[in-house]
N, C-alpha and C positions, 0 to 999 in steps of 0.2 A: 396644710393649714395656712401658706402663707398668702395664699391669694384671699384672706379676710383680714378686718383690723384688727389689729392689737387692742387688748383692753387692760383698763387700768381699775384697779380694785381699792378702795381704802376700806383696812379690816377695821368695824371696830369692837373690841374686848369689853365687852359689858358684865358688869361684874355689881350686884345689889343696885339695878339702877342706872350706875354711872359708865360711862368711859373709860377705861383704864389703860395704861401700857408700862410695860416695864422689861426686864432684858432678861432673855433667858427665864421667863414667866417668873420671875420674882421682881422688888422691889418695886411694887404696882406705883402708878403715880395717877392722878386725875386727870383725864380729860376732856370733861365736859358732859353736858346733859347728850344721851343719843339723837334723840329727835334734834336738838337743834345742831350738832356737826351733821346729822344726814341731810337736813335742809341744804348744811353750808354744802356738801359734796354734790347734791343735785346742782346746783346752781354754778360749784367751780368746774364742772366737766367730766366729773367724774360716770364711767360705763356702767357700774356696779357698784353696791353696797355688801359686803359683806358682815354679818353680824355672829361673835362668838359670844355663846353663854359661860364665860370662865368658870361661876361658879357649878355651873351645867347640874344644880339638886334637881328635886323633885319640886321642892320646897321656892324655889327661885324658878319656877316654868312658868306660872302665873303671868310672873312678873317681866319677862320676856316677850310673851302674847302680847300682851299689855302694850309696850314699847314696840314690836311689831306692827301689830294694829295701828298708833298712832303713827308710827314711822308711814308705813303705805300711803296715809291719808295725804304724806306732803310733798313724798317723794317718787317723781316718776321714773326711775331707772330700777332693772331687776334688784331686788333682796334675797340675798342668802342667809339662812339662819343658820348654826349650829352649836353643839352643846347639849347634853343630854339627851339628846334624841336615841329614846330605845325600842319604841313600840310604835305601829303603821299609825296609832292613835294622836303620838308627837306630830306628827310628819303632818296629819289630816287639820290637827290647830292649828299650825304654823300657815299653811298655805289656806286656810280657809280666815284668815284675817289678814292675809292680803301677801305673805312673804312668794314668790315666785320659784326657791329654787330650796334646796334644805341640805347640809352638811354632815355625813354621818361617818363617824371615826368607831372609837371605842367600840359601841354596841357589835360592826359590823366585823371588828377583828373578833368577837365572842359567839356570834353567831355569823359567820357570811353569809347564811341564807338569807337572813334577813336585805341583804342587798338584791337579792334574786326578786322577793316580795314587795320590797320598796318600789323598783325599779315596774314591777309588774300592775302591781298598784296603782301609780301612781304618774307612769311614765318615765323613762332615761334621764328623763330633760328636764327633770327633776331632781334626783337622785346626782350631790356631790360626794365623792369618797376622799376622807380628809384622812393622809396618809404624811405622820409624824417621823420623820427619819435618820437615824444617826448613820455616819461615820465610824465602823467598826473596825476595819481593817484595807486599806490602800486600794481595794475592789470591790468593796463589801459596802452594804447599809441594812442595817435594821430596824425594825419598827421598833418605835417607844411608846410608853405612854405614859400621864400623869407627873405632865410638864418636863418630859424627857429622864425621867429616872429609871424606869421598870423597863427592862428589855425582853420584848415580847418574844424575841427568839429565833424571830420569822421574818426572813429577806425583804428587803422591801420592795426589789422589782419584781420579783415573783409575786409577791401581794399585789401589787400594782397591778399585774396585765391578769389576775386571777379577779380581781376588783370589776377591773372593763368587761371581764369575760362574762361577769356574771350580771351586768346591767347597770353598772355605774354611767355618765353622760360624761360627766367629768370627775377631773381629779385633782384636788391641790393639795399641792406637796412641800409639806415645809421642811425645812432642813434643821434640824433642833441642834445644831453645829453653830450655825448663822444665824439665828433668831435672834432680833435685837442687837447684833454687832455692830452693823451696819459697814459690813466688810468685803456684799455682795452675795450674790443669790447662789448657791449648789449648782450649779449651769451642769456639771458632767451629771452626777444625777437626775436632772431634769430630760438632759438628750439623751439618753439610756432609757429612759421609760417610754419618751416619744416614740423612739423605733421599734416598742412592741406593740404599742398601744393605738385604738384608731379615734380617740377622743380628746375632747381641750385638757391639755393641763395647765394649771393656776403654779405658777411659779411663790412661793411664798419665804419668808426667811432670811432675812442678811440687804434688803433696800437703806442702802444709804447715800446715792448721787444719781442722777438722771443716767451717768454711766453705764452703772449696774443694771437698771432695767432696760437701755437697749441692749446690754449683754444677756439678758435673761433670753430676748427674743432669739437676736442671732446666737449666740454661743448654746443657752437651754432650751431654744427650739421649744418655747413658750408660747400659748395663744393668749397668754394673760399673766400681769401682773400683780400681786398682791401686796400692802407694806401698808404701815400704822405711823410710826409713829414720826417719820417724813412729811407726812402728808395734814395729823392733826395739831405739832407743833410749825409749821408753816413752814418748815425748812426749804422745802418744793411744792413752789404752786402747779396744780394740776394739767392747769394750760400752758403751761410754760413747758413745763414736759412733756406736753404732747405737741408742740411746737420745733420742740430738738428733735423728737423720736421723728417729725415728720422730714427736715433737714437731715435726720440720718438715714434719708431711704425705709424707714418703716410705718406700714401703714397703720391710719389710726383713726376714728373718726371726732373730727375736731367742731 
């Protein structure tokens, strides 16, 4: 992967509406209407949008489309949705009012077929597998769920290349250790999955200096970066960052 750019993601956590970020998925705080930070991220450089449904109901889908839909309208670089996505039906909304790529966690660790179907559906290159990860023991990670409490039991590299195997495009993998520290990205994690895997992985979890995400690339062997709340409090402007990453030898489209 490294003979293409690197790409730089800013997630944003949408939750009734708004904007949200907080550490270790609590203590949410505001950040903003989505449409207008997705404007601001078209415009400061950003490759990709990523969008999470925190509250991920049934009840709160609506209102997702909704913000989808108007997002598309302004924003010309790929959207990723996720968040409640359980049924081929989710997937068919999302990308038929304009999101380009769709995020599935949860549903897929309950059923994996559903990844098989997704992916058959609807295409690879569609289809992201958002794979939540602790730190369980000094060689170990497993999958969590529901903001990292419930330990799902089940390896996460072995999920991981069973994910790919089964028609994932890609995978972003966040590291619920790092999330919100801002202490630096799971790099050994990351380049562990890369060498089973033949797809991009989204590095996600622990961005807190321009540092960290050229270590993401070189040390976790990343085709992409992900991180929030860097990027919507202005701590790192986008171009700026892709102005170091280019001075550090890594490719990026600027």
């Amino acid at each position: 992967m490294d003979y293409f750019a690197k790409r730089i993601i800013p997630c944003l956590d949408v939750d009734n509406g708004r904007v949200v970020k907080g550490v270790n998925f609590v203590g949410l705080r505001d950040a903003g209407d989505p449409i207008e930070v997705a404007k601001r991220y078209n415009i400061e450089g950003a490759d990709e949008i990523t969008f999470l449904d925190i509250g991920a109901t049934h009840e709160g889908r609506d209102t997702i489309v909704d913000v989808v839909r108007e997002v598309a309208k302004e924003v010309f670089i790929p959207l990723t949705v996720g968040g409640g996505i359980r049924e081929l039906s989710d997937i068919y909304n999302l990308l038929n009012v304009g999101c380009d790529k769709v995020s599935i966690n949860s549903a897929a660790i309950k059923r994996p077929d559903f990844i098989d179907e997704s992916a058959k559906r609807f295409g690879s290159q569609c289809i992201v597998v958002a794979i939540d990860a602790k730190r369980v023991a000094d060689d170990k990670w497993h999958i969590f769920t529901h903001g990292g409490r419930n330990d799902m039991g089940l390896d996460a590299i072995e999920w991981a290349k069973e994910a790919y195997e089964r028609g994932a495009g890609e995978l972003l993998i966040t590291s619920m250790d790092a999330d919100g520290t801002k202490a630096g990205f799971d790099n050994e994690l990351n380049s562990r999955i890369n060498k089973i895997v033949n797809i991009p992985i989204i590095a996600s979890g622990g961005a807190g200096t321009m540092k960290h995400i050229e270590e993401a690339f070189t040390m976790g062997d990343a085709d992409a970066a992900l991180a929030a709340s860097i990027f919507h409090f202005k701590e790192i402007d986008i171009m700026d960052l892709k102005r170091y990453l280019h001075d550090h030898n890594i490719a990026v489209r600027r």
